[in-house]
N, C-alpha and C positions, 0 to 999 in steps of 0.2 A: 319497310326499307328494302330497294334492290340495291342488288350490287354488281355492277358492270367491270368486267375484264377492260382493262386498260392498256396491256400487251404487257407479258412475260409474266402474270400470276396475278398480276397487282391488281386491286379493285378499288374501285370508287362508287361512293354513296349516288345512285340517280337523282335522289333528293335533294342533294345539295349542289346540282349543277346549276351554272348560269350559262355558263359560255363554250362552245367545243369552235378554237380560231387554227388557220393557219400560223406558222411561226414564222412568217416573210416579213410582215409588216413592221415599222420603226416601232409604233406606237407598243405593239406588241411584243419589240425585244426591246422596247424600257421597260415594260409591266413586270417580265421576264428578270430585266437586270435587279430593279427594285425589291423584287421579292426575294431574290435571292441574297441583297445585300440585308433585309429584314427575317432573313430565317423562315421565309413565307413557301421558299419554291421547294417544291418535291419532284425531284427527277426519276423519272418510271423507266429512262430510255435503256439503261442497262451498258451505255457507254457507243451507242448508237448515235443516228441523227436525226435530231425531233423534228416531227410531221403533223404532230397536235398539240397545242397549248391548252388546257382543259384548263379553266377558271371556276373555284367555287365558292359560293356565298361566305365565306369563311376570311377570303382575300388568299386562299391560297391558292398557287396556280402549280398545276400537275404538267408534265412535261411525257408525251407519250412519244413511241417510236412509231405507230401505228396511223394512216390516214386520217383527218378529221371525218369523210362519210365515212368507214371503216367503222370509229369509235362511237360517230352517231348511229352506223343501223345496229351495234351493240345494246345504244341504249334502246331503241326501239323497238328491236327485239326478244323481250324481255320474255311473253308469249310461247317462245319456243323451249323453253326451260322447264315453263311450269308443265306442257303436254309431253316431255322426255321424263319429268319427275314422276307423271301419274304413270307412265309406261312402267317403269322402274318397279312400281309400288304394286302395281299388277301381276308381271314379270314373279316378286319374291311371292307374293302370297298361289301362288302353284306352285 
């Protein structure tokens, strides 16, 4: 399981994404409204203005303050974590 920055600390399971949408679309601010009337929505924005609607297999949808590419080359760069961790583990054993 990874877990991806979301913007302001907050992290999300890779595993359980489906969807990383803008927040313009109708379709998407009823998905939005719905979940929130269902106790489903998790706002990440910190009182900001949302810029990704992250959908997860769970039906919950995360609300980020952060760009949809932004959030996606988070998830894609998952890669650069693991080669700063082996640094790290290098680094203490000297």
């Amino acid at each position: 399981m990874k877990l991806v920055n979301v913007g302001f600390g907050n992290m999300v399971s890779s595993d359980k994404l489906v969807a990383i949408v803008g927040h313009q679309s109708a379709p998407v601010k009823r998905m939005i409204q719905e979940a929130r009337d269902s106790g489903y929505l998790i706002d990440a924005t910190y009182g900001r203005k949302t810029r990704a609607v992250i959908i997860m297999d769970s039906g919950h949808i995360v609300l980020s303050a952060i760009q949809p590419e932004t959030v996606s080359g988070r998830f894609d760069d998952n890669s650069d974590l693991t080669i700063s961790d082996t640094e790290e583990e290098e680094t203490e054993e000297n």
